[in-house]
Structure formats: structure tokens, C-alpha cells
C-alpha positions in Angstrom: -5.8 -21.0 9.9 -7.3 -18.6 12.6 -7.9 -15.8 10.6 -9.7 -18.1 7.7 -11.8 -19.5 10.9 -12.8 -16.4 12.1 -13.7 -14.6 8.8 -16.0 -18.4 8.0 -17.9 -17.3 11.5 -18.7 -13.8 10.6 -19.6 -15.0 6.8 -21.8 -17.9 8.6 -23.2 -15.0 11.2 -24.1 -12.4 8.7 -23.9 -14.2 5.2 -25.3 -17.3 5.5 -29.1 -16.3 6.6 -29.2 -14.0 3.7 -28.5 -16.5 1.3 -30.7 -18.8 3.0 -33.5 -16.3 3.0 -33.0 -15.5 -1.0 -32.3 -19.2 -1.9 -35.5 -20.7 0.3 -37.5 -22.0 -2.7 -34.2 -23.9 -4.4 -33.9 -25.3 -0.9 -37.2 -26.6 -0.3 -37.1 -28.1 -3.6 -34.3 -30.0 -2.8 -35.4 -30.9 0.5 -32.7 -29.0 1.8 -30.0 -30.6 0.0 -29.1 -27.2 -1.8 -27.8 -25.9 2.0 -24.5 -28.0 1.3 -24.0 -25.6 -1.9 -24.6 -22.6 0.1 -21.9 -23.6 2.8 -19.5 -24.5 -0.2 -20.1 -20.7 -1.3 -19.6 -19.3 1.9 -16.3 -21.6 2.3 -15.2 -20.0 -1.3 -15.6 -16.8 0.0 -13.9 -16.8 2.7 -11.0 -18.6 0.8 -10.9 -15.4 -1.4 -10.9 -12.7 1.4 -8.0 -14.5 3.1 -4.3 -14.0 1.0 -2.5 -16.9 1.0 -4.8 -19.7 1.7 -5.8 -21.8 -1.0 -8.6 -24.6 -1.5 -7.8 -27.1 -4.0 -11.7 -27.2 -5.3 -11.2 -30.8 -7.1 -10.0 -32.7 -4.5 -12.8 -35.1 -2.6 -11.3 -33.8 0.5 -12.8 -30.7 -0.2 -16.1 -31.9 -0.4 -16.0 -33.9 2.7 -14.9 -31.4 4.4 -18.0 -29.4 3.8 -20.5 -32.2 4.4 -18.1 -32.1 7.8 -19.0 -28.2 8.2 -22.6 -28.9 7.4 -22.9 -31.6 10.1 -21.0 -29.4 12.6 -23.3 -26.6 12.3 -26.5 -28.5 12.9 -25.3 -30.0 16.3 -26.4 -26.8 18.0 -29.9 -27.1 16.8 -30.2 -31.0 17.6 -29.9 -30.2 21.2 -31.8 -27.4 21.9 -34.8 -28.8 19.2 -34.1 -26.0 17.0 -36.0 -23.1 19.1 -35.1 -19.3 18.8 -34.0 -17.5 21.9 -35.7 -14.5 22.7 -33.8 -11.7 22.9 -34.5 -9.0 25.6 
């Protein structure tokens, strides 16, 4: 379970603002609705690259475990009002 969580950190560090940048018209269309099927891409690649764990993609559980992802990830931004640190 620690390897899967490390390998969905470096897919959300380095995959996930790719996809966001390609994917920016879909998502402003959707009012940003279509960010819950990016994470569930980036969950189904990680669950590829890692041998022996499986998702079961049908289940409801599935889903709300992403919507849980989703909500996880924006914590960050509500407390620091979504600003960009500069890096020096």
C-alpha cells in the first residue's frame, strides 16, 4: 500500500499538471467537474504500474474513494487561498 501511495504522489507531482494543462478547455466546460476524471486516470495508472494491486473499477467504493482523493488534494489550496510560492 506504500509503494501504490508513493507512485500516486509522483503521478500527482509530475502527471497530473500535464493533463490539466492539455485537458483545460474540457475542464472549464465542465466547471471543473472533468478534474474528478483526471484523478480517476491518474489512480488507473498508478494501479497498472504497481504488480499485484488491483482496483475493482465497478464497485461505488471506487468512486468515492476518488471524490475522497479529490477533496484531499484541495485542502492545501483552501488554506493558503490558492497562491504560488515563489521559488528562489
Amino acid at each position: 500500500m506504500r509503494v501504490f501511495a508513493a507512485v500516486l504522489g509522483l503521478l500527482n507531482a509530475l502527471l497530473k499538471p500535464l493533463l490539466i494543462l492539455f485537458t483545460l478547455p474540457v475542464t472549464v466546460l465542465t466547471l471543473g467537474l472533468f478534474l474528478l476524471v483526471i484523478n480517476a486516470v491518474i489512480v488507473l495508472i498508478a494501479d497498472q504500474l504497481i504488480d499485484g494491486f488491483m482496483l475493482e473499477r465497478p464497485k461505488f467504493w471506487w468512486a468515492l474513494g476518488n471524490l475522497c482523493l479529490d477533496f484531499v488534494q484541495r485542502i492545501p489550496n483552501a488554506f493558503d487561498g490558492g497562491k504560488k510560492r515563489e521559488v528562489r
